[in-house]
N, C-alpha and C positions, 0 to 999 in steps of 0.2 A: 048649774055649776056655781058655786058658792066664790064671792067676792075675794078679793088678796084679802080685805080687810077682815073678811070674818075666816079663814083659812089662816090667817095668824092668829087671830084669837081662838081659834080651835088648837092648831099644835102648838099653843104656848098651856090650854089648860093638859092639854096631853102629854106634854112634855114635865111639867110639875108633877102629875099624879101618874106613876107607871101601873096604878092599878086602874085607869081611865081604856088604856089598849096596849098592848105591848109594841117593843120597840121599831120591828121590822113594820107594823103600820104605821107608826108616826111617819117612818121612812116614806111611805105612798104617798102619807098625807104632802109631806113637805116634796114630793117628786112634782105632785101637781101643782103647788108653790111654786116651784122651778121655774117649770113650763109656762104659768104663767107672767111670771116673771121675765122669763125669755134671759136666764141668768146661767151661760152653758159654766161656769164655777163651782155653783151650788150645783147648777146638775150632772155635774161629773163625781165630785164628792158623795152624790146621794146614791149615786148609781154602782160605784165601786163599793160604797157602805154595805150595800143592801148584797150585792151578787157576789162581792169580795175582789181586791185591789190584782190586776194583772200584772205581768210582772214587770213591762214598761212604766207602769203608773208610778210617781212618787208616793209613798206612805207617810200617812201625819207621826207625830213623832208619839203622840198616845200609841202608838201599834207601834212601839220599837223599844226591845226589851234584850238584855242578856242573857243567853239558854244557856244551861249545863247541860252538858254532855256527860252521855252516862253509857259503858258497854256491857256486854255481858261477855268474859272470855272463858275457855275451856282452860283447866290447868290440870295436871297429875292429881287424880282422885275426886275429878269433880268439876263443878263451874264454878266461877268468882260471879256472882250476877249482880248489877246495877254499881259498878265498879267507877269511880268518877274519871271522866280525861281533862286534864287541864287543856284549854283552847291556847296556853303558851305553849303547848307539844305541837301545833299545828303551825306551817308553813306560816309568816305575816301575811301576806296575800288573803289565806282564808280565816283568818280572826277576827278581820270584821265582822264579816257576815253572823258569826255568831257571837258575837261581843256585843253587836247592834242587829238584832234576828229581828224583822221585820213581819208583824203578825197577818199577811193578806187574807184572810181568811173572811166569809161574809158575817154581818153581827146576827144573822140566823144560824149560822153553822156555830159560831163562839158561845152565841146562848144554848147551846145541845152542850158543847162541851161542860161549861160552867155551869150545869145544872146532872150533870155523870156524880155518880157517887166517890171516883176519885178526886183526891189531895191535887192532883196536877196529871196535865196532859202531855203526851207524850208526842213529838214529833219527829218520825225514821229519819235515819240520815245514813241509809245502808250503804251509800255510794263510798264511805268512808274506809268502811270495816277494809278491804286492799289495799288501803294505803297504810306507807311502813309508819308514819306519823302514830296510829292506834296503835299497833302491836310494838307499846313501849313495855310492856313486864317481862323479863323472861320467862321462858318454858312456860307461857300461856300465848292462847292464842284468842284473837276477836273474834265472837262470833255473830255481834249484833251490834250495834251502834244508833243511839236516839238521844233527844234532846227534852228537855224537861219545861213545860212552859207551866207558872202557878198559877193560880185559881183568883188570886189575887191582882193577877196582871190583865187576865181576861175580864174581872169586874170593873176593872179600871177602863177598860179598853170602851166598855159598857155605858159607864156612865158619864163617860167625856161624852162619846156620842150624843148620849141625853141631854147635856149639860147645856154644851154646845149649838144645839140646836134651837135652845130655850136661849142661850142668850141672843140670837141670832135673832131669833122672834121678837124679842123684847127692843130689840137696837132700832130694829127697820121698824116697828111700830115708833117708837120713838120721831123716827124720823121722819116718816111719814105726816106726823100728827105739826112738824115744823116748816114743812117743806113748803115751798110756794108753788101753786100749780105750775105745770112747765109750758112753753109756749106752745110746744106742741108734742099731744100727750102719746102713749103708746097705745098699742090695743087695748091692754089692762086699763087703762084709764089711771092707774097709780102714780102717784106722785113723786115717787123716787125714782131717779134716771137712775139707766144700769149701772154708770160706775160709778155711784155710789152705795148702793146696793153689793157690787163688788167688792167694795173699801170696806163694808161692814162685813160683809162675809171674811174676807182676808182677817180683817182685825179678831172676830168671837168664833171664828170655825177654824179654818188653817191654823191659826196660833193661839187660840184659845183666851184670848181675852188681855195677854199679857202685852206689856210696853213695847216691843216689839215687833215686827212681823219675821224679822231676822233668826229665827228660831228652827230646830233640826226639821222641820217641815220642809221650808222655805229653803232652805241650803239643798234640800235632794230634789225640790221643783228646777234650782238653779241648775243641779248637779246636770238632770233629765233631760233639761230642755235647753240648756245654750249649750255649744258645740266649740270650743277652743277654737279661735283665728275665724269663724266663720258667720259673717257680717248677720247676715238672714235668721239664724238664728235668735241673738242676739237684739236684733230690732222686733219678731215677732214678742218674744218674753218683754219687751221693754211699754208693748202698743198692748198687751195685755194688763200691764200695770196703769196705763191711765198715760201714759206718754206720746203728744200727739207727734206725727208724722216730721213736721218745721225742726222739731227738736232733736229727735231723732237724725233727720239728714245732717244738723249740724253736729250730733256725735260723732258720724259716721267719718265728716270730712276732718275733724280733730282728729281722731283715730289715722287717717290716711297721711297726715300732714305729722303730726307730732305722735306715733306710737309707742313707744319709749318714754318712759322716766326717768329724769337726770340722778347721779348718783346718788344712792339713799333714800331715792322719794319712789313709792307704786306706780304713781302718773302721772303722766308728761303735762306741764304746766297750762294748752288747750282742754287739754280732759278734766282736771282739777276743776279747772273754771266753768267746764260747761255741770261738772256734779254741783258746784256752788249754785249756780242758776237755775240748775231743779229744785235747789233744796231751798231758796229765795220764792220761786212759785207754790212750793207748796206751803210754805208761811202764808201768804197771801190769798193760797186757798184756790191759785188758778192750774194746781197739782194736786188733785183727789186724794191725797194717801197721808196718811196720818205722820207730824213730823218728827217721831218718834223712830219710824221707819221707813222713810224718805231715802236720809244717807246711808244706813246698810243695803239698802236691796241694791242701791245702783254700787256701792263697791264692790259688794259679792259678785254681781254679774258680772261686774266689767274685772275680778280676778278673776272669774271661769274665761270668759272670753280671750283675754292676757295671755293665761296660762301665769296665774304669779301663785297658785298655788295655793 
């Protein structure tokens, strides 16, 4: 079994050169990265990558694109075929979904598609054609309804994956090569504790490298995983981010004692003070998470938890 150390420097030359293996092995490679790692983030990511995102899973924002809809309807002397529907004829309720069409699909199945000799992929959405929302033309009627996903969206989908994975490699070597052995080491023997290894995943994977972790990722892991008014929730998402338990219970009793923000403000002047005090240790360094994205994760969370909307 090949070390962490030489298992990044393998899927980072794999990761550069796609003509070295294709992508669904890189995927293996860095699966057993994972595992050794003992990283279940990365190994959730790698694992929805490879087999394709269920439909509980949050989707990164690289797989969240806008689909046309397109019908085929029967009229007087014939069909209208590939006829466009605006998604403002559709109910608000369902215009997100396809204003924001979430591509779950695995990066084996997307590389079949993206390598079809059609311009763009089509995906049914037959459930549709019944409802009165399609059958907006007169004297035609729907008799197919699907959605148009481009070639161009699916490369994209492709290369973030690559991309991503390569900066990932490159970070934790990085880090690696600074880190001070740790007092007491894990099976791997490696030198970066998980949650740090976590904080660099969130930073070059989830959000792709950018100043933020705050990003349409991030906001549907929020959206998934904390539960409006429900504590448990809530504190699991917060102990996943690096936030130990002492802080946490003192959330909790802010929240109990002061839940409410006075007029005009989000949050009630206990809460205020305890997001200042995360965002003071992670200056300091004694909060894992980059201080870029320190104060959005904990307001986003605590407006899911709120309900502020």
């Amino acid at each position: 079994m090949p070390t962490i150390p030489e298992l990044l420097a393998d899927i980072k030359k794999s990761a550069i050169d796609p003509n070295r293996c294709g992508l669904a092995t890189l995927l293996r490679k860095c699966r057993v990265l994972a595992a050794q790692l003992e990283n279940h983030p990365l190994e959730d990511w790698i694992l929805w990558e490879s087999n394709g995102y269920p439909p509980e899973a949050a989707v990164p924002d690289y797989r969240v694109y806008p689909i046309v809809l397109r019908g085929i309807f029967s009229m007087i002397g014939g069909l209208a075929k590939s006829v466009p529907i605006p998604i403002s004829r559709l109910p608000a309720e369902l215009q997100k979904p396809f204003s924001k069409y979430k591509i779950r699909y695995s990066v084996a199945v997307i590389e079949q598609l993206h390598e079809s000799e059609e311009d763009r992929v089509s995906v049914p959405f037959d459930d549709l054609i019944s409802t009165p929302w399609v059958q907006m033309y007169e004297n035609m009627q729907c008799l197919q309804v699907w959605g148009d996903v481009g070639k161009n969206q699916l490369s994209h989908i492709l290369n973030s994956v690559r991309n991503r994975i390569l900066e990932f490699s490159i970070a934790l070597e990085k880090e690696a090569a600074v880190a001070p052995p740790p007092p007491i080491k894990g099976a791997s023997g490696f030198p970066v504790e998980e949650k740090k290894v976590t904080n660099i995943f969130n930073v070059t994977v989830r959000d792709g490298g950018r100043a933020t972790v705050i990003g349409s990722a991030q906001e549907s892991i929020i959206e998934s995983e904390i539960v409006a008014r429900d504590f448990g929730s809530l504190s699991t998402f917060l102990k996943k981010n690096g936030i130990g338990e002492a802080d946490i219970a003192e959330l909790q009793t802010a929240l109990k004692t002061e839940p409410e923000g006075k007029s005009g403000e989000q949050f009630s002047p206990r809460v205020s003070s305890w997001i200042e005090k995360m965002w003071e240790k992670a200056k300091e360094g004694a909060w894992d998470i980059s201080l870029n994205s320190a104060k959005g994760l904990l307001q986003k969370a605590l407006q899911k938890y709120l309900e502020l909307g």
